[in-house]
N, C-alpha and C positions, 0 to 999 in steps of 0.2 A: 513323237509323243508330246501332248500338248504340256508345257510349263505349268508348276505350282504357283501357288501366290494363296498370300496371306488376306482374309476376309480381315479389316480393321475397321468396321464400320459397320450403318446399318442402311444406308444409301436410300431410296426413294423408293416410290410406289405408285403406281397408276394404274385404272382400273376404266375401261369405256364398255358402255353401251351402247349398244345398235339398235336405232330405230326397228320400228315395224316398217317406216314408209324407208323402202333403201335406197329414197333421194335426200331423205333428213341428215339432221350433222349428226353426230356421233358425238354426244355426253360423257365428258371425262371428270375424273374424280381423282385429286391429287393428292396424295397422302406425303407431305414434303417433308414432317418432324416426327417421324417415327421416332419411338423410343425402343421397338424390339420389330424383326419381322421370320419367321420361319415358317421355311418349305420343308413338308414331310412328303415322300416318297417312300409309299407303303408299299409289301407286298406280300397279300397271305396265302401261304401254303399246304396244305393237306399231305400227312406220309401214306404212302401206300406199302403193306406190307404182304408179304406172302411167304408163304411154308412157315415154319418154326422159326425162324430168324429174328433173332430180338432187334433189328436193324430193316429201319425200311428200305426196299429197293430201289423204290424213285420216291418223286412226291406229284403233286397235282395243284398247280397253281390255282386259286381259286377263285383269286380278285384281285388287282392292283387299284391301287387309288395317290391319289397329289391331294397335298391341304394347305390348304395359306393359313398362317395367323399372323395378324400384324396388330401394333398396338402403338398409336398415336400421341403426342402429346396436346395432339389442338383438338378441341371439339368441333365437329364438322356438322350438320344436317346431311350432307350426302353421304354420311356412314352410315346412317341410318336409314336412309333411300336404298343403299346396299342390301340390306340387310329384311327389308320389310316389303320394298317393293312398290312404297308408294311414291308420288312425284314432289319434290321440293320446289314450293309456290315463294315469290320474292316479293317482300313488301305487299301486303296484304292487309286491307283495314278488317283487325282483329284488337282483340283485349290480353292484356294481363293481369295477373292477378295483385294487389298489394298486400300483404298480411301482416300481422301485429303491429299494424299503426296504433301509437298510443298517442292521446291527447285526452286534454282536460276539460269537459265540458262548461260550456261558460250560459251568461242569462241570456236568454232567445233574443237576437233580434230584430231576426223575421218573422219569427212566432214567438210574441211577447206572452208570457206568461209560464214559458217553457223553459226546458235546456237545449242546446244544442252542442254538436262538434262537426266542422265544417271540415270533410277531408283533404290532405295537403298536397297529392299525386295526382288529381284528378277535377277536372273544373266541370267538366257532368261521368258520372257515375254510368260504366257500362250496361246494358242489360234492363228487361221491363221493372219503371219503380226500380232501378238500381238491386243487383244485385250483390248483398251485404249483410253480412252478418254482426254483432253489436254485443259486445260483452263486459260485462263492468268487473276492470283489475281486481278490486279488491276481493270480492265474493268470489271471482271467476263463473258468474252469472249470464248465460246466457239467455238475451231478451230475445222478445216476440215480435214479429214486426208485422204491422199493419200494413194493410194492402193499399192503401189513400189516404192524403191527409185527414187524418182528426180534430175533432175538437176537445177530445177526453183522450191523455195517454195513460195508461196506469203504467204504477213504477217499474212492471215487469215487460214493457213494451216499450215498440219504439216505431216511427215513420221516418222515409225519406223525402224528404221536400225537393222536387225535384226544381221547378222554378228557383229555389234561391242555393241551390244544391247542399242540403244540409241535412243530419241525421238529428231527428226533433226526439226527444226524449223529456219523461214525469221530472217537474221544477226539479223533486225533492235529489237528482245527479247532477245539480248546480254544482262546483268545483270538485268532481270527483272525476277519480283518470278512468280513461275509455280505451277499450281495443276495437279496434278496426280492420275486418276485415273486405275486400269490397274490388271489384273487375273496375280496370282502366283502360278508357280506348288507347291503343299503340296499331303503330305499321310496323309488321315483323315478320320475318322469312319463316313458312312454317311445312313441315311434315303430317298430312292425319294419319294417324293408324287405324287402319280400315279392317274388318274382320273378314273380307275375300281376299287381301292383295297376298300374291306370293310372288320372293326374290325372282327379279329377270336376272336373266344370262350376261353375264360381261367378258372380256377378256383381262386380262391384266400384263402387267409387264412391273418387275424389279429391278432396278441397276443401279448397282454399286462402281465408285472408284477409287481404287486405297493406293497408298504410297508405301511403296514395298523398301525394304533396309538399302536396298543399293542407288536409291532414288529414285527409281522409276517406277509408273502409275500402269497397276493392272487392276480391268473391269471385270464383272460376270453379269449379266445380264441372262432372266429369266424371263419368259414368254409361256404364258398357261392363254391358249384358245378360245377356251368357255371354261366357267367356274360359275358357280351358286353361291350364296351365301347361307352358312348355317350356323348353327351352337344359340350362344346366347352374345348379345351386347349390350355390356355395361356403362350407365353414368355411375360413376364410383365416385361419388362427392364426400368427403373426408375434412374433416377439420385439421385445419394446419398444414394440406398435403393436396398436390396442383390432381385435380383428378384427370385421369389417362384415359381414352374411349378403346376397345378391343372389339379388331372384326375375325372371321374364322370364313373360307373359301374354301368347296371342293370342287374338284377337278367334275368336269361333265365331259363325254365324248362327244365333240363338234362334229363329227360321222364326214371328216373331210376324203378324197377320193385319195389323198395321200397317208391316209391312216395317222397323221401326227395329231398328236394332241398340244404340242409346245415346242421350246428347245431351253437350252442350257448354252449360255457364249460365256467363252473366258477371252478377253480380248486384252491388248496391248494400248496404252496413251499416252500420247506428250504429257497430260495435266487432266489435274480434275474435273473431271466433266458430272 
């Protein structure tokens, strides 16, 4: 009879994909600061009754299923590769975005006659003619922007200079505060969300190692075949509180010639592994 042991922990998690080409390497996704991780092993039953008997006879299995939920403390892009299906691109000359830059516009002096606010994230402004939007603090006024320099701005518009990279606005927003919104080039690892892509097939593997009261270290290690990824996943961004990303995996039949879909190890160790 295999020995008990005490689950004290929440141990690891890894997750690989297999190429299409089956001489490529195999894409691993390490989930190393879980914060929670559960295996469901479902199994639903149908009663069968017959004659008068208020008790069914037998029953009739009708589905079984495995589900992964695990929920991370780090935010990942390959959880989201998980999950969607698309490829995680590294260092990519792309933009982000800056928003509610505030500053005060001062007298033109690239375009004398004007206002301007010269953005402080950004030494040319992403996007055709920069894209940017211009709103004056105090009204909460959003201007108009002009598609090429001007010689006439009215007070409810505005132009980006892109030569001296500045947002040119009517004299009369000489020392009034400006919000700023407006795309800055960056190189950054990115995921698209694509309206065909659906979750590939991965395998996964779980393993824990806890120190049981008498000192000594016992494992379990789980092994699911093929799994999908479903449900939903969340950025839970919260004020004041580290937001946690959650994935949710079910079980696929690998249709291997040994019928297994996984296993279940309880094993024995010197030490933490």
């Amino acid at each position: 009879m295999a020995k008990k042991m005490i689950i004290k922990g929440v141990g690891t998690f890894m997750a690989k994909r297999y190429p299409t080409d089956p001489l490529g390497a195999i894409e691993v996704i390490t989930l190393g600061t879980l914060q929670d991780l559960k295996i469901d092993l479902n199994v639903e039953l149908e009663d069968i009754f017959g004659g008068d008997g208020l008790f069914a006879i037998d029953v009739l299995v009708k589905s079984k299923s495995i589900e992964v939920s695990a929920t991370d403390a780090k935010f990942d892009l390959d959880a989201i590769q998980l999950m969607m299906g698309s490829t995680v691109q590294e260092q990519v000359d792309s933009y982000v975005w800056v928003l509610n830059e505030q500053d005060t516009a001062a007298t033109g002096a690239a375009n004398s006659g004007f206002a301007e606010v010269k953005p402080k994230f950004a030494s040319k402004i992403y996007g055709n003619n920069g894209d940017i939007t211009v709103r004056l603090k105090d009204s909460n006024k959003l201007l108009k922007q002009l598609i090429s320099n001007a010689a006439a701005v009215a007070p409810d518009e505005f132009f980006y200079d892109e030569a001296n990279d500045v947002v040119v606005l009517n004299a009369a927003h000489i020392s009034k505060e400006i919000v700023l919104n407006y795309k800055r080039e960056e190189v950054v690892d990115m995921v698209d969300l694509l309206v065909d892509e659906v979750p590939f097939p991965i395998s996964v593997i779980h393993h824990g190692t806890f120190q049981q009261k008498d000192g000594s270290f016992a494992g379990v290690e789980t092994e699911l075949y093929m799994c999908r990824a479903k449900g939903t996943f969340s950025i839970n961004a919260q004020r004041a509180a580290a937001s946690a990303s959650a994935i949710s995996l079910q079980i696929l039949d690998p249709e291997r010639a040994d019928g297994k879909l996984g296993s279940i190890k309880r094993f024995s160790a010197t030490s933490k592994i």
